[in-house]
C-alpha positions in Angstrom: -19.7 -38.1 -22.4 -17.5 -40.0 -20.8 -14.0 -37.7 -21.7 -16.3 -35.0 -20.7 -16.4 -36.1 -17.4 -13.3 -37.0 -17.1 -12.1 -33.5 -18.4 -14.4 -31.9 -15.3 -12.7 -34.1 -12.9 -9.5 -33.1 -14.0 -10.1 -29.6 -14.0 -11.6 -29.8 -10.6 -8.6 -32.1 -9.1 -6.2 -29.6 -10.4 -8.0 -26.5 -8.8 -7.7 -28.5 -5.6 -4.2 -28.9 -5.6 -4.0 -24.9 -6.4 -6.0 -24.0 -3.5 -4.2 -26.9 -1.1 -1.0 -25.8 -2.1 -1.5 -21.9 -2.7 0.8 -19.8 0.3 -1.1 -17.8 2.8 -1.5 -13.9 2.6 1.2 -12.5 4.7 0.4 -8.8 4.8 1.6 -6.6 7.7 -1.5 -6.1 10.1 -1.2 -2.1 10.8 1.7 -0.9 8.4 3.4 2.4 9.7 1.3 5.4 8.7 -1.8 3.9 7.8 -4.3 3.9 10.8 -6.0 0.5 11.6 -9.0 -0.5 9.3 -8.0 1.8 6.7 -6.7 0.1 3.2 -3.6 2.4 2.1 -1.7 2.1 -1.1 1.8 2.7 -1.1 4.3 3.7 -4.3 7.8 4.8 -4.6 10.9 3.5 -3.6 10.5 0.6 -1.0 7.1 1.6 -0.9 7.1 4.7 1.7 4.7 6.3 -0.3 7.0 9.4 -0.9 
């Protein structure tokens, strides 16, 4: 019982430090040629799309 809890505590310690030290999303808030609100996919070279 006792490695048990001492497994979940672990587990849950190290998730913490994850979400602590995970970056923020840095996406680009209106990307050229896709109108605001709309989620757009891009492929190809430097992602153009083309």
């Amino acid at each position: 019982m006792r490695t048990r809890t001492f497994a979940v505590l672990a587990s849950a310690a190290a998730f913490a430090t994850v979400v602590a030290t995970a970056p923020t999303a840095a996406a680009e808030p209106n990307p050229p040629g896709c109108g605001k609100g709309n989620f757009c996919a891009y492929t190809g070279q430097n992602q153009t799309g083309r």
